[in-house]
C-alpha atoms as a printed R data frame, in Angstrom:
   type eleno elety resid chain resno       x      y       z
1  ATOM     1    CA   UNK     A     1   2.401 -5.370   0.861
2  ATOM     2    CA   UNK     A     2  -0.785 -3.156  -0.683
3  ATOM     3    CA   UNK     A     3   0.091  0.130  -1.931
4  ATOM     4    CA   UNK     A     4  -1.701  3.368  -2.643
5  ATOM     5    CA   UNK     A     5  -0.451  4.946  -5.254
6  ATOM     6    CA   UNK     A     6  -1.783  8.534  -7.086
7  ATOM     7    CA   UNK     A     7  -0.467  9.390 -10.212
8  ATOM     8    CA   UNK     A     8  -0.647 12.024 -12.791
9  ATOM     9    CA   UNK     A     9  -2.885 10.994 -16.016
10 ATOM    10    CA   UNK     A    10  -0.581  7.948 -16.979
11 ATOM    11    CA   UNK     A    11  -2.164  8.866 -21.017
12 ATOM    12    CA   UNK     A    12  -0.019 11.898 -20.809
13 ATOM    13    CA   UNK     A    13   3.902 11.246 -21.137
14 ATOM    14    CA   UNK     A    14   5.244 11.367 -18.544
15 ATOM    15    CA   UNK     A    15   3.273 10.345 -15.914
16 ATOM    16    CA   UNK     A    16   4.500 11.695 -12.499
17 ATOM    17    CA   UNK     A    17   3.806  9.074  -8.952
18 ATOM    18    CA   UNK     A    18   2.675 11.976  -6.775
19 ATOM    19    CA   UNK     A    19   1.726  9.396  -3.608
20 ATOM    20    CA   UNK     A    20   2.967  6.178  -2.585
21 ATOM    21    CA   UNK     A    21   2.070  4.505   0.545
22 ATOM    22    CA   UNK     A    22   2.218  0.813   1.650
23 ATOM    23    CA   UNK     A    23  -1.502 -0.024   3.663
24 ATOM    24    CA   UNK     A    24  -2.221 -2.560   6.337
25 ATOM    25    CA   UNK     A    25  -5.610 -3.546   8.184
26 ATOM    26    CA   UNK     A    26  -4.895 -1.150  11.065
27 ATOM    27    CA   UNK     A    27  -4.889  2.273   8.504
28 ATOM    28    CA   UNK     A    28  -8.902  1.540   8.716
29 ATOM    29    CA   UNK     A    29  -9.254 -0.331  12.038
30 ATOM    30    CA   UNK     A    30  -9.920  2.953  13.842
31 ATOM    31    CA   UNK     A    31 -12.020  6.376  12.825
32 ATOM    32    CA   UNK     A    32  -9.079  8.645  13.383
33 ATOM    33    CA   UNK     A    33  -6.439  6.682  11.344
34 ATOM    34    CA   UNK     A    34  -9.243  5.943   8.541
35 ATOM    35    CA   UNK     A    35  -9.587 10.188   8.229
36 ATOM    36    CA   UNK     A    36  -5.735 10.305   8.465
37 ATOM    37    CA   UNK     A    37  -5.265  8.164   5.749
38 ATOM    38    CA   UNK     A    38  -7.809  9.893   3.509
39 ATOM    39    CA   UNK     A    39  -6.506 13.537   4.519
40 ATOM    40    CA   UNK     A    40  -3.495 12.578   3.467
41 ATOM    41    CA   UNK     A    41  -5.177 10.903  -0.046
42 ATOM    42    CA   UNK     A    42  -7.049 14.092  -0.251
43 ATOM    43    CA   UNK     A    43  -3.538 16.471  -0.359
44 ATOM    44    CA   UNK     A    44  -2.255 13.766  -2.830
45 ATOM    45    CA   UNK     A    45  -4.799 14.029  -5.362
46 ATOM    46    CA   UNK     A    46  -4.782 18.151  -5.050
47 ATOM    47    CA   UNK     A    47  -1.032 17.737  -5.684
48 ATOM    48    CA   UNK     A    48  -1.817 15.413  -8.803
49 ATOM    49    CA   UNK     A    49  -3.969 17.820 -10.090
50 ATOM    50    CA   UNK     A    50  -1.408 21.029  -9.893
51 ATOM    51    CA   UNK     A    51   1.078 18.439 -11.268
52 ATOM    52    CA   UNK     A    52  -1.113 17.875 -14.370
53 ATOM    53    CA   UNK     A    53  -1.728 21.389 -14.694
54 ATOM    54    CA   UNK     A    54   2.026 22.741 -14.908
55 ATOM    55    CA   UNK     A    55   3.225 19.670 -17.159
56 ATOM    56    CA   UNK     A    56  -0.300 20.610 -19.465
57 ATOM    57    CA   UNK     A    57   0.852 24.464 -19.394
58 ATOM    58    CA   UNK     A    58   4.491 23.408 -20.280
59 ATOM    59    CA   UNK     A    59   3.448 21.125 -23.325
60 ATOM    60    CA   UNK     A    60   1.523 23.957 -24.771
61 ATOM    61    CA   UNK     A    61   4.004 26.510 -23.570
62 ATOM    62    CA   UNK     A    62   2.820 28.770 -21.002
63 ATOM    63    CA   UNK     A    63   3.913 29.619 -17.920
64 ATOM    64    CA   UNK     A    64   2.058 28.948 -14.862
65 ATOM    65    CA   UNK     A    65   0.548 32.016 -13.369
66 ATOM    66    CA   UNK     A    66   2.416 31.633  -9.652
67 ATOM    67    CA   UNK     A    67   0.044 34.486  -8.487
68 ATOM    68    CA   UNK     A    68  -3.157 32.653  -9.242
69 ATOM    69    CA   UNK     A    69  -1.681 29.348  -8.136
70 ATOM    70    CA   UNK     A    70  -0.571 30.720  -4.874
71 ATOM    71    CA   UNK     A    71  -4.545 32.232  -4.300
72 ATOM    72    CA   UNK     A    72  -5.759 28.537  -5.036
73 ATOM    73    CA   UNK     A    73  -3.038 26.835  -2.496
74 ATOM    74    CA   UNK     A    74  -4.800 29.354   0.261
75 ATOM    75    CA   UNK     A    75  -8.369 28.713  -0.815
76 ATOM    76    CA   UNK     A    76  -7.706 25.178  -0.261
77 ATOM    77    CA   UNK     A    77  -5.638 25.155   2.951
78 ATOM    78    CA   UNK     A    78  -9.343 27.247   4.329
């Protein structure tokens, strides 16, 4: 069965599977499943990119700022 799958940056070590999701025909047969499907691709990628961010601030050994982090989770929930 197809599968969508987001990932952190698979260069950096290690790579994190953020999203999995097995697809058939009828995720795109229809408008509203279609914007489902990519709502639901949308959050994955946002939580990629957070993902890529805290394992990038560990490596270099800072912590992540919770207070900015928590202003950019309710900028994009608007």
């Amino acid at each position: 069965m197809p599968r969508i799958l987001i990932v952190t940056d698979p260069s950096e070590d290690p790579s994190e599977v953020v999203y999995a999701e097995q697809v058939v025909p009828a995720h795109l047969q229809s408008e509203h499943s279609g914007r489902l499907l990519v709502e639901r691709l949308a959050w994955a990628v946002e939580d990629a990119r957070r993902a890529e961010r805290r394992l990038d601030s560990r490596a270099r050994g800072h912590r992540v700022d919770r207070t900015s982090q928590q202003q950019e989770e309710r900028w994009i929930r608007t």
